[in-house]
N, C-alpha and C positions, 0 to 999 in steps of 0.2 A: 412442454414449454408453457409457462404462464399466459393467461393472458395479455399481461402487459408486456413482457419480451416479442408476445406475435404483433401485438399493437407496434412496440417499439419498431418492430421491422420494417412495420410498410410506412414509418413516418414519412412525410416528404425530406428531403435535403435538398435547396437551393442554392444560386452564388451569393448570399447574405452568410453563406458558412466557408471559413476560409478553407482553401484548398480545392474549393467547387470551383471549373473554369466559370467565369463569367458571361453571362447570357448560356450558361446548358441550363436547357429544362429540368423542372423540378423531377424528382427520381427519388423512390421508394429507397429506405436504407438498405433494405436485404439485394438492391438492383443496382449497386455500385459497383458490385464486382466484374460485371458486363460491360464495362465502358473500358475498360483495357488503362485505364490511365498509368501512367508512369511518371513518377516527379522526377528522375534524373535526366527524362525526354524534355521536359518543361510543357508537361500535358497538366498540370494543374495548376488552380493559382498558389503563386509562392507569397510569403513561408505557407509549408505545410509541414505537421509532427505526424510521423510513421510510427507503425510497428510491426519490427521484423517478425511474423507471427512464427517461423519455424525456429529463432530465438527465443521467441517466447512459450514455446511446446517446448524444446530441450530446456528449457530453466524448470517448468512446471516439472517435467519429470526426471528431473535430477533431485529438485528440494522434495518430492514425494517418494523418490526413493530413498533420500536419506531420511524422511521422517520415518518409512517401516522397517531402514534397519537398525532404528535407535527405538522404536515402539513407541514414539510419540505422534500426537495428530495433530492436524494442519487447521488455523481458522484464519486466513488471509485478511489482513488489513483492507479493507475496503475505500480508503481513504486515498490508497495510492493512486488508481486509476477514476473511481468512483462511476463506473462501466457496470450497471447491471448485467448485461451482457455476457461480462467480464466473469464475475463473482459466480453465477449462478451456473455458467460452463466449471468450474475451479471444485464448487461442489458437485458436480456430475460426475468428474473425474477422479473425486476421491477426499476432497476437503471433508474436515468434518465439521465444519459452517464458516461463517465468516465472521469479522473485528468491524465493527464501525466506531466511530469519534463522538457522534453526538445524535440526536433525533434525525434532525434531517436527511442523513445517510440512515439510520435504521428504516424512515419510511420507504427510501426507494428501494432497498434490498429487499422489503417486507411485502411490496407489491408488486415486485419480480419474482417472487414465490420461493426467497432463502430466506429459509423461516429460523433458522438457527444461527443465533447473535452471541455475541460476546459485545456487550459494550462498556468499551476501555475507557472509561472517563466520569469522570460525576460531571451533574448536568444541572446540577445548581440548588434551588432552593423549592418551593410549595408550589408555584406558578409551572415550574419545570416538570415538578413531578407528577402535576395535573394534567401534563401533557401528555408525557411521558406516558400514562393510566390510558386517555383516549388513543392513543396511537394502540397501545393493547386492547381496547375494545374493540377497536375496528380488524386488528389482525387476533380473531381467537386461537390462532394455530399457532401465533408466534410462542419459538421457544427463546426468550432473551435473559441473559444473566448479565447483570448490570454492578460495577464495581462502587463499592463506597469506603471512604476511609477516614470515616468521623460519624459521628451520632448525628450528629447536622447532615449528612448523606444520607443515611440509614430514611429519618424521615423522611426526608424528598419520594424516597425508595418508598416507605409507606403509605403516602400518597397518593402515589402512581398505582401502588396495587386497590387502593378502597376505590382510584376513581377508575380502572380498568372492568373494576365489577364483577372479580374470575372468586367463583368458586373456592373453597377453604382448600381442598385439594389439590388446586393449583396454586400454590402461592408463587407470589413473586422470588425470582433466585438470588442472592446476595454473593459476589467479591468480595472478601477482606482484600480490600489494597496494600499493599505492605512497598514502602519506598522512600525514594531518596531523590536530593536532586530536582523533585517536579510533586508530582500527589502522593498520597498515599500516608498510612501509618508510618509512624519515625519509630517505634516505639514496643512493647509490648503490653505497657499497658494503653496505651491507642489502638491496640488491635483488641483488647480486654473489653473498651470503652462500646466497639462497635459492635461486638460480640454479643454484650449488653444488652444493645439498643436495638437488635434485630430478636433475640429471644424476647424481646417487650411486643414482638407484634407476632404471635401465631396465630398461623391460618390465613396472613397479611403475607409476611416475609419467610426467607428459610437460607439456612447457610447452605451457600452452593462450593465453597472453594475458597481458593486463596489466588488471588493475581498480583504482579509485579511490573516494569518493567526497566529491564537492564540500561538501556543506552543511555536512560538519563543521569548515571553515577562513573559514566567515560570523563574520561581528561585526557591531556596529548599523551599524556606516559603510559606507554601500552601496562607497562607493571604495575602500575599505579592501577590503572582498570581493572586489572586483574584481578586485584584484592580487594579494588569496590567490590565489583561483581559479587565476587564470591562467598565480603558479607551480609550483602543483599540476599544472596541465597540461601545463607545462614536463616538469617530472620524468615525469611518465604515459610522455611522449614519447620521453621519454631510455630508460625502461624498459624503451618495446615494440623500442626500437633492438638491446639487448641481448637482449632475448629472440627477435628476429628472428634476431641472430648466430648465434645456436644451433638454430633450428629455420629453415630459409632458406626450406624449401619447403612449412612446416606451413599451413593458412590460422588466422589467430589471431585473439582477439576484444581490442577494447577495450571497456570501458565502465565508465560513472558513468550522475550525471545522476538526481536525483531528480526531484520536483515545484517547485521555486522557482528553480533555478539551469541549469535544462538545457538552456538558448540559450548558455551561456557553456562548457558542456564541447561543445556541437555545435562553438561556434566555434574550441574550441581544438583540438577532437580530430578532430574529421569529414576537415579539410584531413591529416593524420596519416596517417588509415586510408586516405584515396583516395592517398595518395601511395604508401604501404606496396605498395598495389594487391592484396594477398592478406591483409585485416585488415579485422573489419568490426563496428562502432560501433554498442552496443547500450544504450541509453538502460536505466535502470530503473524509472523514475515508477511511483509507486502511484496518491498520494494524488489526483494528477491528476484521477483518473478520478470522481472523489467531489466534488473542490473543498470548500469552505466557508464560512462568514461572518465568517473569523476570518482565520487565520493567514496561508491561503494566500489569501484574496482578499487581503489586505495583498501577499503575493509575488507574485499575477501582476499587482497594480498595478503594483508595483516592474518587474516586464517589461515592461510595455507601455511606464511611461516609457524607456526605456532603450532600448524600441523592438529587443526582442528576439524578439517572436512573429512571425516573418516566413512565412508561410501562405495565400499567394492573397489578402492584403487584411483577411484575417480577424486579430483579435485577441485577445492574451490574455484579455479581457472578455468574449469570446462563450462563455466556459468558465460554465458555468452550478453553484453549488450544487446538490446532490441528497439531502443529507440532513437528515429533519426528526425531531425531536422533538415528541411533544407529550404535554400533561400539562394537568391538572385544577386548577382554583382550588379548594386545600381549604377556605379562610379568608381575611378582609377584619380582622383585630387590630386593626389601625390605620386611621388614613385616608389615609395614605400607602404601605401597606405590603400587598400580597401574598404568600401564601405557595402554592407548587406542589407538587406532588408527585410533585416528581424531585428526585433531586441527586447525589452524589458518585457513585455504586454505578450512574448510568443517562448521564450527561453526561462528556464529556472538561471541565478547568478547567484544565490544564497552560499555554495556552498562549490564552488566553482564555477565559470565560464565556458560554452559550450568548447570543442573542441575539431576544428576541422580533420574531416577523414579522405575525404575523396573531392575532386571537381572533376565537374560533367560538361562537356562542349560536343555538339554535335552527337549524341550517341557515345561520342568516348570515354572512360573513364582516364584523366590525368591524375598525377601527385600531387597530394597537398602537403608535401614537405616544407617546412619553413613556415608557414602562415600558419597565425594566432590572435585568437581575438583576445584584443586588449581591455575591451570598454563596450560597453551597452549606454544608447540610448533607448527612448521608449520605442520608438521602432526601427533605431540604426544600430548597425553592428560595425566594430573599429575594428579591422583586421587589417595587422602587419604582415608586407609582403616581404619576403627576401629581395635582395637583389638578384635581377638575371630571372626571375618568378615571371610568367606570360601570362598571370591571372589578367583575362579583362572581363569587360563590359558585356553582360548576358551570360556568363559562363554562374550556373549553378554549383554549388557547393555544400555537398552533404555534411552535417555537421552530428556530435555525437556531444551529449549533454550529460552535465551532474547534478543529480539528485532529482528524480522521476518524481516525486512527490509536489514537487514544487514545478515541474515541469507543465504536466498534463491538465494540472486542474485550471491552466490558459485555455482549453481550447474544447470550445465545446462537440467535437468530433473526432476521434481518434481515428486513421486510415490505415488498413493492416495489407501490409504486401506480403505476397509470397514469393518465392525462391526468385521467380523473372524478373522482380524488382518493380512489378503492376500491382494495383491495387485491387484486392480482390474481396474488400468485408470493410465496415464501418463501424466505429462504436460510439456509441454514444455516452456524453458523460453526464455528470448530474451531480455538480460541485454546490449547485444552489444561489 
């Protein structure tokens, strides 16, 4: 364990952190799991965001067993949960590093001791890449490949390597970005251009690979997807062709491949990299690892019809949700109308509305049949009750959300239960 994971441990947690009852004494992170709390008992302050940790271990080694039986490697989106904690358990278990979005996730992955990056984004211009350079001074260990998908990229990238100060040896690793939809080359003379502009700096830069990614070329017509996808992967291919030209003996990585569409870059890319024979195909999924009740159970529905989770028999359905929400009925206004006490500031709504699963009253689990939240304020929640419904006043209600990405970077402590439904581990996040 890094230093800073064992620092992270003994941080204090106070009631200034939501979910901490109010007035408990301050308490070391690694010593939360001794307080026995249960939020379905109404032992902490509500709202508080769980995570089912034994949903979250069978997701982990469901999407790890399908990466070794397709021969692809795992680098996890760091963005989703943004959980040192999180990320650097992910590589112990078999990741072969991890994704981040922009610097300020590569610093705190960097000094939690996951030294191996893939970062998915360009990060701007001369100022960025100066940055960029010092954040690699200060981590000599760091292994980061960094994506560009324009000669204006490429510099930033060289930049970062004259102000990082590493050796000819080590140069900085280069992405040709290839894509649609969001960044990346459109083109193949754009991938030509960067191609260029990276052989102008040796002993500075050096072609590491070819990155993509797939979701940004979706639209509602799953056929239509389909055929984006797959001439994205065309081009991907076309890419690593020329990036091989130039680097014959380098080994190179390819990757895409979020959480909804990543049986479709295996299929397009995997046959690629085995033919390449010195190129090797690293998925990035985050939000996998989390699932939900929302966006991505809607996508790995769409997988399974499609009949793309192919995994020893197992199915995209065996991926289990793991994070809850739960909150307090503060009031009954109406007779048809509840109000909670969560909403915009505690819930992702981007892309769905949480969705009620369970209410807890005394110890008991009841049905939450019928009730639906309609409407989010900043911290109210509009939930429709049926008629004949006995929801009242105090009764907690466990709630299951869509799109974890948008969810977790609300709160600066994630609480992991296990099977008893008590909390027994703490995470910390570092959204910035």
């Amino acid at each position: 364990m890094s230093l800073f994971l064992d620092a992270l441990l003994d941080s204090p947690l106070d009631d200034s952190i939501r979910g901490v009852p109010p007035g408990a004494a301050p308490l070391r992170l690694r010593d939360v799991g001794a307080q026995g709390w249960r939020p379905a008992a109404g032992d902490m302050a509500l709202p508080v965001l769980t995570l089912d940790e034994d949903a979250f271990a069978a997701n982990r080694d469901l999407i790890f067993a399908y990466a070794r039986r397709h021969g692809v490697a795992l680098a996890p989106h760091a963005k989703t949960p943004m959980a040192p904690q999180i990320a650097s358990a992910l590589v112990a278990a078999g990741a072969w590093g991890a994704t981040v979005a922009n610097l300020q996730q590569a610093a705190v992955l960097l000094r939690a001791g996951v030294t191996r990056l893939i970062l998915a984004n360009e990060i701007g211009g001369r100022a960025s890449g100066e940055r960029l350079g010092a954040l690699l001074a200060a981590h000599p260990d760091a292994d980061l490949r960094a994506f560009a998908d324009s000669p204006a990229a490429v510099e930033t990238l060289a930049a970062a390597a004259r102000a990082a100060g590493r050796p000819s040896e080590r140069p900085l690793s280069v992405l040709v970005e290839v894509g649609a939809g969001r960044a990346g080359a459109r083109d193949r003379a754009a991938v030509n251009a960067i191609l260029a502009a990276v052989v102008r700096h040796p002993g500075l830069l050096v072609l590491d690979g070819v990155a993509t990614y797939e979701g940004a070329v979706a639209t509602a017509d799953p056929a239509e997807t389909a055929a984006n996808i797959d001439a994205l992967m065309r081009r991907t291919a076309e890419a690593l062709a020329l990036v091989r030209a130039l680097a014959p003996e380098r080994p190179l990585l390819l990757t895409a491949g979020g959480s909804a569409f990543f049986d479709m870059v295996v299929a397009g890319l995997a046959p690629v990299a085995e033919a390449d024979g010195n190129a090797t195909l690293v998925l990035r999924s985050g939000a996998i690892f989390f699932h939900d009740h929302g966006v991505y159970e809607r996508a790995l529905g769409a997988l399974d019809a499609r009949q793309g989770f192919a995994c020893g028999g197992a199915t995209a359905a065996d991926f289990r949700p793991a994070l809850r929400l739960w909150a307090e009925v503060l009031t009954r206004p109406e007779p048809e109308l509840a109000i909670c006490g969560f909403g915009m500031r505690d819930a992702s709504f981007d892309q769905g509305l949480p969705r009620p699963l369970r209410v807890h009253r005394d110890g008991a689990a009841l049905s939450a049949e019928g009730l639906r939240v309609t409407r989010l304020n900043d911290q109210h929640a509009f939930v429709a009750v049926p008629g004949g419904h006995d929801l009242a006043v105090g009764d907690i209600v466990e709630f299951g959300i869509s799109h974890p990405c948008t969810c977790i970077d609300r709160w600066r402590v994630l609480f992991g239960l296990g099977a008893d439904g008590r909390v027994r581990s703490a995470y910390r996040t570092f959204f910035g």
